[in-house]
C-alpha beads as a LAMMPS data file, in Angstrom:
LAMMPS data file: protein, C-alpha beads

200 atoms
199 bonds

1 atom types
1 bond types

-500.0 500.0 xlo xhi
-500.0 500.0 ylo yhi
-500.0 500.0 zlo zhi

Masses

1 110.0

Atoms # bond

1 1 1 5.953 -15.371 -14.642
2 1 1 2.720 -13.466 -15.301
3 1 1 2.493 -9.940 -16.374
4 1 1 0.976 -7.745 -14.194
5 1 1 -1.662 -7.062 -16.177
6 1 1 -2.932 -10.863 -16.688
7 1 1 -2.652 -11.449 -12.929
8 1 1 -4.934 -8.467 -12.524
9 1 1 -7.484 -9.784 -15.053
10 1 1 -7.261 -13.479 -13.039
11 1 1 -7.405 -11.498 -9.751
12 1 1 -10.812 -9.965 -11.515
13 1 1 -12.340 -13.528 -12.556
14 1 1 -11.769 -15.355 -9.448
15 1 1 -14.285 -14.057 -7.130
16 1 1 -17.100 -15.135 -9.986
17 1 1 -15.615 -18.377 -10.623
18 1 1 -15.513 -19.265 -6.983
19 1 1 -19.319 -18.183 -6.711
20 1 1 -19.106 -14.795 -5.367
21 1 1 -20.908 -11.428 -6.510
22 1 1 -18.150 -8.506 -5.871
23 1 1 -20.428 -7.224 -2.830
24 1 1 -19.867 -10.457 -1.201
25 1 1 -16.337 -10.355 -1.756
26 1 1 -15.741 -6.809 -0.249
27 1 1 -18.161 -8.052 2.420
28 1 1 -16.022 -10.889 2.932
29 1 1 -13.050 -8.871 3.370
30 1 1 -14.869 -6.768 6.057
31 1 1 -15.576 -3.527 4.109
32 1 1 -18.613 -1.686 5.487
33 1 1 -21.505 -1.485 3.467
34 1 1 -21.181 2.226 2.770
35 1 1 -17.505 2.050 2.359
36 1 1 -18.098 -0.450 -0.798
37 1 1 -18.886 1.762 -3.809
38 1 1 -15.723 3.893 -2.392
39 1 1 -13.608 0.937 -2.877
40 1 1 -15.582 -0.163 -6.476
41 1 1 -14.872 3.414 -7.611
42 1 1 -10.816 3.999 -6.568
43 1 1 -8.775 3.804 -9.151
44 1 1 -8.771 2.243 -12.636
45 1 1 -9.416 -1.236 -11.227
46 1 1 -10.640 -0.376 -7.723
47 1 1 -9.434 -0.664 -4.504
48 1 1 -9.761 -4.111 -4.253
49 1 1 -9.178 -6.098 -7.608
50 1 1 -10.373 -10.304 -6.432
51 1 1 -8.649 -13.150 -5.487
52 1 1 -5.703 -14.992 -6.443
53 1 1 -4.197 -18.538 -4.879
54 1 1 -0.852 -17.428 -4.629
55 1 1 2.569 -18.639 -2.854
56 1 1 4.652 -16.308 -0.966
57 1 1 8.359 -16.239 -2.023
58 1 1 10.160 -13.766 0.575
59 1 1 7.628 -10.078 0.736
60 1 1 6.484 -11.009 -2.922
61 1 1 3.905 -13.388 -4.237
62 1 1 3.867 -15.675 -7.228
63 1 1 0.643 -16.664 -8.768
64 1 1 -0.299 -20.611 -8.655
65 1 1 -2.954 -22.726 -9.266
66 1 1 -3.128 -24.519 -5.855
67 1 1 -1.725 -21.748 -3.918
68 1 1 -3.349 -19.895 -0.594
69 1 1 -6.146 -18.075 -1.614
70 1 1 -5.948 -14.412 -1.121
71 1 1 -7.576 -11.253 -1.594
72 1 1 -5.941 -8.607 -4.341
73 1 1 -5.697 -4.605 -3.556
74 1 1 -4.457 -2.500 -6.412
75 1 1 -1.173 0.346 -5.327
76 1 1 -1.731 2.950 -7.945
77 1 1 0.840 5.782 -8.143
78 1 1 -1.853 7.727 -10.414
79 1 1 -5.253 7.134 -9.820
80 1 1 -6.255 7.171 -13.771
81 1 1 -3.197 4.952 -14.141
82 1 1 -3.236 1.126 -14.519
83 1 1 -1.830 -0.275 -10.835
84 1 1 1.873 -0.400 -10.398
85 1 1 1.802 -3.193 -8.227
86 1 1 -0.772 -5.905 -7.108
87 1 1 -0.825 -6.753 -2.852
88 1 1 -2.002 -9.667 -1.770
89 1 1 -3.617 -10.023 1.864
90 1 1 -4.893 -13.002 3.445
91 1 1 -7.410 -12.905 6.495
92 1 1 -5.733 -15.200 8.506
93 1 1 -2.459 -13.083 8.647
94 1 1 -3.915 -9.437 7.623
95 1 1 -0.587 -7.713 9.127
96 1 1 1.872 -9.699 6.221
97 1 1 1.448 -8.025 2.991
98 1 1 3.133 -9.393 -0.418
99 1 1 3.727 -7.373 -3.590
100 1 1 3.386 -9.454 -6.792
101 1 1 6.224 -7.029 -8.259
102 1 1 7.451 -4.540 -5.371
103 1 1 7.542 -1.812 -7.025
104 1 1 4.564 -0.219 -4.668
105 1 1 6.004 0.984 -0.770
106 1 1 2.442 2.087 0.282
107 1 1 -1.421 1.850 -0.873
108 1 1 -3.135 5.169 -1.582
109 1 1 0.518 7.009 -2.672
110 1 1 -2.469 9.364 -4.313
111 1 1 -3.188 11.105 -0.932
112 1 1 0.011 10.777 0.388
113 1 1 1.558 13.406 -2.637
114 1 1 -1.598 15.385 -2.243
115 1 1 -1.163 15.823 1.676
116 1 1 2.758 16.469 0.283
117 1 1 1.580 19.245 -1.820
118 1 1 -0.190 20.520 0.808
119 1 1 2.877 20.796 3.366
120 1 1 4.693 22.307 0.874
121 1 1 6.076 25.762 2.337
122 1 1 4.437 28.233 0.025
123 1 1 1.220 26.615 0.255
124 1 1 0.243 26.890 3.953
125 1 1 -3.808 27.619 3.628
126 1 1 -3.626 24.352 5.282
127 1 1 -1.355 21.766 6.810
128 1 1 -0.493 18.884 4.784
129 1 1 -2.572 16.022 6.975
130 1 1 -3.316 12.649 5.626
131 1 1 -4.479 9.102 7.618
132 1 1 -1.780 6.273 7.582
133 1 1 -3.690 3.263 8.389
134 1 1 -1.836 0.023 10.442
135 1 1 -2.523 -2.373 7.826
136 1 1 -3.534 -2.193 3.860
137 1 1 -7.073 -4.139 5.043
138 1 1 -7.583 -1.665 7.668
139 1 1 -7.087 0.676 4.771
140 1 1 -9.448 -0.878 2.403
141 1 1 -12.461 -0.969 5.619
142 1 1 -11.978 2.774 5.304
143 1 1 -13.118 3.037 1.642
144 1 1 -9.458 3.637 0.655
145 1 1 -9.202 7.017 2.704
146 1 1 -5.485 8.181 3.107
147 1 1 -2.903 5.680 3.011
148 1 1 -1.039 2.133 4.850
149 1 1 2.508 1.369 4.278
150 1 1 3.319 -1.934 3.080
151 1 1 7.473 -1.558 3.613
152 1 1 7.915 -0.492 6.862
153 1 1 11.513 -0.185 6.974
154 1 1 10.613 3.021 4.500
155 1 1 7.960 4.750 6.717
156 1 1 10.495 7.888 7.802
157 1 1 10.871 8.097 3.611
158 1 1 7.581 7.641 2.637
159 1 1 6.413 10.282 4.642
160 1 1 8.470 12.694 4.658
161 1 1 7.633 16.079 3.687
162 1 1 4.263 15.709 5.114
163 1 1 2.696 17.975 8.008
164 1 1 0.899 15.578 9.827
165 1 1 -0.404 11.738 9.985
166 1 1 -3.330 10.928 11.958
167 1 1 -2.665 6.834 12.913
168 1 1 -5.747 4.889 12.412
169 1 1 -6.546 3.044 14.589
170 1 1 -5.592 5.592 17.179
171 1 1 -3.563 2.530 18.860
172 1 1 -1.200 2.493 15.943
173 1 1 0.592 5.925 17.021
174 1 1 3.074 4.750 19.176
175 1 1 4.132 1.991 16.746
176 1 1 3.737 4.889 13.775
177 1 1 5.576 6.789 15.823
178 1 1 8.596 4.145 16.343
179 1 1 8.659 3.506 12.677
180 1 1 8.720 7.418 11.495
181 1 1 11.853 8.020 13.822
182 1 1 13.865 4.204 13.353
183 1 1 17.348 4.884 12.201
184 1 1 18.536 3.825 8.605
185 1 1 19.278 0.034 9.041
186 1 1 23.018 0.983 7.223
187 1 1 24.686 3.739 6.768
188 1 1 26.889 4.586 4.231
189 1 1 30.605 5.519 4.823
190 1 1 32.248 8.564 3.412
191 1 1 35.552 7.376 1.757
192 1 1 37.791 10.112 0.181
193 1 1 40.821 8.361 -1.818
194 1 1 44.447 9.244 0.031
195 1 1 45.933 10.735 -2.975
196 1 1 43.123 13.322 -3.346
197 1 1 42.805 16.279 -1.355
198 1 1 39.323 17.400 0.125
199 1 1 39.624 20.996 0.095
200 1 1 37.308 22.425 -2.054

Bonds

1 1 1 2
2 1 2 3
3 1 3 4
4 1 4 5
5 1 5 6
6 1 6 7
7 1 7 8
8 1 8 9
9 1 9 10
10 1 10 11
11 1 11 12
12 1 12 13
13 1 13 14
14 1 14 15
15 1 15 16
16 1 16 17
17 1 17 18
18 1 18 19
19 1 19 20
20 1 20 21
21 1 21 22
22 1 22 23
23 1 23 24
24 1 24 25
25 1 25 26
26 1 26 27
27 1 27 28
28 1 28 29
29 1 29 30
30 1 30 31
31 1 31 32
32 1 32 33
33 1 33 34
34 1 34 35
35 1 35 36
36 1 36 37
37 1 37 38
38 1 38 39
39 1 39 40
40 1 40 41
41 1 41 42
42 1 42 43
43 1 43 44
44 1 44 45
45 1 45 46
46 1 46 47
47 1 47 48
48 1 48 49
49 1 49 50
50 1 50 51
51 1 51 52
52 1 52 53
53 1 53 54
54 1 54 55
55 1 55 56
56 1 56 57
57 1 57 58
58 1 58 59
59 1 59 60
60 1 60 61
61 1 61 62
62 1 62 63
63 1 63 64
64 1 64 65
65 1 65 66
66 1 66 67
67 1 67 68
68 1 68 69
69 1 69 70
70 1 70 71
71 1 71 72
72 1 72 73
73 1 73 74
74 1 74 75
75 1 75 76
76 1 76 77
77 1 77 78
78 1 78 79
79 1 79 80
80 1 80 81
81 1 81 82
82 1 82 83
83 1 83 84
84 1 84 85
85 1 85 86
86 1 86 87
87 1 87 88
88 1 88 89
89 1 89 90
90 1 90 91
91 1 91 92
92 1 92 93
93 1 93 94
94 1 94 95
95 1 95 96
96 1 96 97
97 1 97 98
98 1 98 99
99 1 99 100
100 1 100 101
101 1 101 102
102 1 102 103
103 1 103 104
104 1 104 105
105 1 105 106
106 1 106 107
107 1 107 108
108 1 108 109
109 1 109 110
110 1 110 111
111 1 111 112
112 1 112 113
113 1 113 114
114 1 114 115
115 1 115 116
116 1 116 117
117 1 117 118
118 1 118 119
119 1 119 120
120 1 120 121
121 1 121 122
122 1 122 123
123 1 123 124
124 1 124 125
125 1 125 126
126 1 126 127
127 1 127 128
128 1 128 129
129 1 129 130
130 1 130 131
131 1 131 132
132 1 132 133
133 1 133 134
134 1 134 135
135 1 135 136
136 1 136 137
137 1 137 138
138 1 138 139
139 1 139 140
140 1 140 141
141 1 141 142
142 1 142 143
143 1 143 144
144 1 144 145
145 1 145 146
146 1 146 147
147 1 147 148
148 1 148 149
149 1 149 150
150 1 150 151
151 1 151 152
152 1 152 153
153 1 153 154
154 1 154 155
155 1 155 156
156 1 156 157
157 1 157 158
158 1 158 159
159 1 159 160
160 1 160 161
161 1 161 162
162 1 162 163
163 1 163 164
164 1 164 165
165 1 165 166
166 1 166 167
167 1 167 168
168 1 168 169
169 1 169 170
170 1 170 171
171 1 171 172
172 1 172 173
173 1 173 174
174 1 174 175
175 1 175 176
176 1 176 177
177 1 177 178
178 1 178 179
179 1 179 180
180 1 180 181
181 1 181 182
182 1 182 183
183 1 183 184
184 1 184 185
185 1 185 186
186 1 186 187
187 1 187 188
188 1 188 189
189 1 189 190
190 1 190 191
191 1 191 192
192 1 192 193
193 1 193 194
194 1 194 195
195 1 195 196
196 1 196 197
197 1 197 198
198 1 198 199
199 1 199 200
């Protein structure tokens, strides 16, 4: 399997090699003209790395020569940080995302801590607010403003601690809203052995 690092650097390549200038890639992908050199300039990498041909295996992605073509974002934990995970999105399905490692839960985990700083009791100048987009290419339109969650079943975790999330588009709130109050899919039980007691 490739490392991380040389699937980014194919990711990179592939745009040029299929005949595309990074302007008409991002244009490709639907990003707004004035939203591009927000998306050149986030992160290490950028928002949006290239392309890969790739072949889904479960919610991750291998790379492979004859594979679906699709287009690369970057999930950074630290913006001046090399990506922790590569997500691949293809137009055709833009709502399925696959990680190439999944070790990322959302894109833009930046603004999600800051708008968890900001919530944070002792701070209150302002609430903690941040935009949670419905899907990581209707986060990269946006010029990679605020964030999209890529495992769903971890919305409530992901974020928690924050004030407020504005759902973009404003459609998305009563799904956002479903998602941030689902109930853990399993529960743990509490077993105490017989022989001890539970008096404290």
């Amino acid at each position: 399997m490739l490392s991380l690092e040389d699937a980014a650097k194919i990711a990179t390549e592939e745009p040029k090699r299929r005949g595309y200038s990074y302007n008409e890639y991002l244009a490709a992908l639907g990003v707004p003209e004035k939203k591009r050199e927000a998306v050149r300039s986030y992160g290490r990498l950028g928002g949006a790395i290239g392309l890969l041909p790739i072949q889904a295996q479960g919610d991750r992605f291998d790379v492979v020569e004859d594979g679906q073509v699709a287009a690369v974002l970057a999930a950074y934990w630290w913006l001046d940080d090399f990506p922790v995970d590569l997500v691949a999105v293809t137009l055709d399905a833009p709502k399925r995302v696959l990680r190439f490692l999944g070790h990322a839960d959302a894109l833009g985990e930046p603004e999600l801590e800051r708008a968890r700083y900001y919530s944070c009791p002792t701070l209150k100048t302002e609430p903690g607010r941040v935009v949670v987009h419905a899907t990581a290419l209707d986060w990269l339109r946006s010029g990679c403003e605020g964030g999209a969650i890529l495992d769903r079943r971890r919305t409530p975790l992901i974020l928690s601690d924050i004030d407020e999330v504005i759902p973009s588009p404003a459609m998305f709130a009563l799904n956002l809203h479903r998602l941030l109050h689902q109930h853990p899919p399993q529960l743990p039980r509490v077993m105490v052995p017989k022989q001890e007691s539970i008096a404290a």
